[in-house]
N, C-alpha and C positions, 0 to 999 in steps of 0.2 A: 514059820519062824516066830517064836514069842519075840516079845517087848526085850529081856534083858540079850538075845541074841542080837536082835536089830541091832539096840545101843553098841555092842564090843563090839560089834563088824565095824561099825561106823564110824569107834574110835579108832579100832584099827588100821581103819582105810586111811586118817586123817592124821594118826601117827606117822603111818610110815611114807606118806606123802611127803609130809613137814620134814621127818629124820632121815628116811632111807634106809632104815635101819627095820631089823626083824625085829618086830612086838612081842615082846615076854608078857607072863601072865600078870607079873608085880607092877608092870607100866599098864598095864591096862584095868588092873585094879585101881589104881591112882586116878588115872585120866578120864576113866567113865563114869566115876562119880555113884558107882553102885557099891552098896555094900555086901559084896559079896568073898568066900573063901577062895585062897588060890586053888582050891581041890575043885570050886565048882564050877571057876572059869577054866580053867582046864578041860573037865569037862565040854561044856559050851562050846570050846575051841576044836574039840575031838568033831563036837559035832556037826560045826562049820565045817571044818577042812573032808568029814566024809561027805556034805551037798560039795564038794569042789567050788568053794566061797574061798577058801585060806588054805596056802600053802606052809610046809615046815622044811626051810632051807637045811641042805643037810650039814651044813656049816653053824649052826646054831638050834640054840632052841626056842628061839622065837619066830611068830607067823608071817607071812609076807599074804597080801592079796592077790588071786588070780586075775584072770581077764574076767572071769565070770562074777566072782565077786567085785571086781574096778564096774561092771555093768549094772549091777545093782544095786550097787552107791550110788550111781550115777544118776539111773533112771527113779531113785524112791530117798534115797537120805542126801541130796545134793540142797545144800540150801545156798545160795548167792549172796555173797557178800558183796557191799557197793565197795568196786574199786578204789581205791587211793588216785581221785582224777585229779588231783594235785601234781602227784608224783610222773601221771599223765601229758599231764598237761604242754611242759614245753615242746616233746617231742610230738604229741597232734599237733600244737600251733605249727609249730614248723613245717610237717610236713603237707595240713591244711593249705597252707598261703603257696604251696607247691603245686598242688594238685587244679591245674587247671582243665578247664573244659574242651579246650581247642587241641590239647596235646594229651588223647586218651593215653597212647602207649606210657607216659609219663606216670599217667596217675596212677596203674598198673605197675609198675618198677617202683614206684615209690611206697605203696599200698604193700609189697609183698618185703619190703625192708623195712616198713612199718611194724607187720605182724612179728618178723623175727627179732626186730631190737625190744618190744614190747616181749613179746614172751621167753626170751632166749632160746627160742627154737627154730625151725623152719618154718617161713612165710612161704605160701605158694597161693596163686590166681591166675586164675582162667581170662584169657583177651576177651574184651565182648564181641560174642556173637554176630554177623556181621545180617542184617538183615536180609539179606540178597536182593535186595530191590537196585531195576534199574533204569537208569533216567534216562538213558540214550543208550541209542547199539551204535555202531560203524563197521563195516568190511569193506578191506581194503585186498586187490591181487596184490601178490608176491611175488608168484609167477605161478608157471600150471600145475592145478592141483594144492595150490597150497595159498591159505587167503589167513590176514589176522583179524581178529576179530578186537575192536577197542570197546569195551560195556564203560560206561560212567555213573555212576552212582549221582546218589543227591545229592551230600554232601562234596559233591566233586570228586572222591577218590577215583584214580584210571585204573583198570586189568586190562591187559593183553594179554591174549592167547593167539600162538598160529595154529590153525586146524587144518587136514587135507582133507580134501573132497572126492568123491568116487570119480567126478569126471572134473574134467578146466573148467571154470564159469567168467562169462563176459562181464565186462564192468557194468551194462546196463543191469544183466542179472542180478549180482552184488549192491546196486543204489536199489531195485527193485523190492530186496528182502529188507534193503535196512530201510528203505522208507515204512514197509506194511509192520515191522514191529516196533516202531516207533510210534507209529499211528495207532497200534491197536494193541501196545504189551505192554509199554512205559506206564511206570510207575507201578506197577507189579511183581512181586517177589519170583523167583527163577523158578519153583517150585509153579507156583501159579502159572508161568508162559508155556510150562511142561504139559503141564492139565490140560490148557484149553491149544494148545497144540495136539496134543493126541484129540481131541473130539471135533477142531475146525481140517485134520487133514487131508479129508477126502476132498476138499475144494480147493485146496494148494495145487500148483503145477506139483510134479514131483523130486524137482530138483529144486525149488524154492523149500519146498517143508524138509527135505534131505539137507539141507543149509542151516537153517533157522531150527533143527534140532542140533544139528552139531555144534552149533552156536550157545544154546543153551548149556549143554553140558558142556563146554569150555566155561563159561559164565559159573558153573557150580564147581566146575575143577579150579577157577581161580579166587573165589573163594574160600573155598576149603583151605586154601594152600598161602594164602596171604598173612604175614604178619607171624609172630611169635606166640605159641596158643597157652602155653606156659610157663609163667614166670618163678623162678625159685629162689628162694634167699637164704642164706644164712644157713648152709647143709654144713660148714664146718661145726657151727653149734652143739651138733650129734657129738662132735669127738670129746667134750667137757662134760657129758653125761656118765655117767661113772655107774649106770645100766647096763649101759654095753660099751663103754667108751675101750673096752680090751678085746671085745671081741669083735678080732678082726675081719670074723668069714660074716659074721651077719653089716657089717659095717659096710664091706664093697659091695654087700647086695643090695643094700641101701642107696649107695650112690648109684649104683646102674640103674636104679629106679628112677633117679632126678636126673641122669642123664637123658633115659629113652624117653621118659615123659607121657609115652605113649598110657601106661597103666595109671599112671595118676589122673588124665585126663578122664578115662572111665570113671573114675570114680567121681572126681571134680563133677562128671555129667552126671551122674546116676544125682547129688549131691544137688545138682540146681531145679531139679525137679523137687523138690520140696519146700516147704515155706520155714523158715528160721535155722537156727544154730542145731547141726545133725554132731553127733558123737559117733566115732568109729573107733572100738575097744578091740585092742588083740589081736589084731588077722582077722577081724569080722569083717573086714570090707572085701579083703578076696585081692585086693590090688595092692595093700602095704602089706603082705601074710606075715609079720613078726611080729610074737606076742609079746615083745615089748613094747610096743608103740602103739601108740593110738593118732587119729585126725579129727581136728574138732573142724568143722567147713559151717558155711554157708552162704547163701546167692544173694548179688548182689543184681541191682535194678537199673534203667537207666527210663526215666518218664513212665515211671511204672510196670515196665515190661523186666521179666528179668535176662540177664544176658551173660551173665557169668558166675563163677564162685570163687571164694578165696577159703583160706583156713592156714591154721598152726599143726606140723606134726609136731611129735616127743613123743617124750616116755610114756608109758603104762601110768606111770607115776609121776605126773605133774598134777598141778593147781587147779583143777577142771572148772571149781567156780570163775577165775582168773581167767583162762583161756576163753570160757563160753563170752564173758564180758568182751575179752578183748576182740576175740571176733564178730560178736554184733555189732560194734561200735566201730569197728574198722568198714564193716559191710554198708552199714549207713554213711559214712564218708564217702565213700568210693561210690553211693550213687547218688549221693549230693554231688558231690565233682562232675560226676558225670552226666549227673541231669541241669546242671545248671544252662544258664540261658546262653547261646552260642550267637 
């Protein structure tokens, strides 16, 4: 792509971001500042839209960008503008002086209403990651065959689980397991007591290591399972979008996506494995598949480690310098809150 292709793509992209509207050849003669004929951008434009950069609605004659060209604005002509943190301003204090450190699920609810009133779109974040480390085990009978297991974490949090056992077990058996992993597992991740469980089992009786494995995989089922893993905000916002605000069949697919959660979670993970603000164009993520929308995400930390992700969806056609802003600035919030001193 030469120089004056770059330029019209770029205005183009930046037109119809701003208007919403299909770029004719005379508005982008105007706005890209080249002096060139309407025969040649024309041209030029022919020969965008055969690389599949620009579309020609068949409602006009002007261009509209695809997902493919919305990506290579993205990735080559995107230059950041410093946000208006004026305009910012009262809604961070505000929701700053909110975001305490003793009440995560807070800063989380408040973080994903953040991102949506900030960008007029949907706010979405991932709970943090729970470490699985635990500070204490306990088992308790129930009656036969069926014993609960209490883990406590450091910071205090309780899990219970009830598990059944192949056979009854005696109370002295039940204080026998919880003392040996107490004594020799505490303060180690579940994954960890897993490991060195499978390599110390040939020295266990076999109905102590048949315990103290059941135990653990209750300990990892009640993490997995604790707490709210996705928080969403602001999905009506979608209906003012005037992208697809009329199309109704892509719109409830939309919402059973923020309902099941299950699919944005994929992504949110795939999403925290990388370091800064990630861009997801068009149905490239595989988990929002609508070439309207795009997710700008990324992970946020809590003592350096990272533990979750948040992001803004929309349109194909939003503000991308704007959303990239807002989501790194939201991201480092949320793990100032959350790394602050407890």
């Amino acid at each position: 792509m030469d120089d004056r292709a770059h330029t019209l793509l770029k205005t183009l992209v930046e037109r119809y971001i701003a208007d919403g509207q299909p770029v004719g050849s005379r508005t982008l003669s105007k706005a890209s500042g080249l002096e060139l004929s309407p025969a040649t951008i024309r041209n030029v434009m022919a020969d965008l839209e055969e690389m599949g950069l620009i579309a020609s609605p068949h409602t006009s004659a002007g261009r509209v960008p695809t997902a493919r060209g919305y990506r290579l604005f993205v990735d080559t002509m995107l230059t950041a503008r410093p946000l208006d943190l004026a305009s910012m301003a009262h809604d961070m204090a505000g929701v700053r002086d909110q975001l305490l450190p003793d009440q995560p699920q807070r800063v989380i609810a408040q973080a994903a209403h953040l991102l949506s009133s900030l960008s007029h779109f949907v706010g979405v974040i991932t709970s943090p990651q729970r470490a699985g480390v635990f500070h204490h085990i306990e088992f308790l009978r129930l009656g036969e065959k069926r014993v609960l297991v209490i883990l406590v974490s450091p910071d205090g949090d309780v899990q219970n689980r009830v598990i059944f056992t192949a056979r009854d077990h005696s109370t002295a058996e039940l204080q026998e397991a919880t003392n040996h992993l107490n004594a020799h597992y505490a303060g180690l991740s579940i994954e960890a007591v897993r490991e060195r469980l499978k390599a110390e089992i040939d020295v266990l009786r076999v109905e102590i290591a048949a315990l103290m494995q059941a135990a653990v995989q209750a300990g990892s089922d009640a993490l997995a399972d604790s707490g709210e893993q996705v928080v969403v905000s602001g999905e009506r916002n979608l209906l003012d979008v005037q992208d697809f605000g009329n199309d109704l069949g892509s719109l409830r697919k939309l919402f059973n996506v923020f309902e099941q959660k299950t699919e944005l979670m994929r992504l949110l993970d795939v999403s925290s494995r990388a370091e800064g603000v990630r861009i997801y164009i068009g149905g490239e993520s595989r988990v929002v598949p609508f070439e309207e929308l795009s997710v700008v995400t990324a992970p946020y930390e809590v003592d350096g480690r990272i533990v979750g992700t948040l992001g803004v969806i929309g349109p194909t056609r939003m503000a991308y310098d704007r959303m990239i802003q807002i989501v790194d600035i939201t991201s480092r919030m949320v793990s100032n809150a959350l790394s602050a001193p407890r």
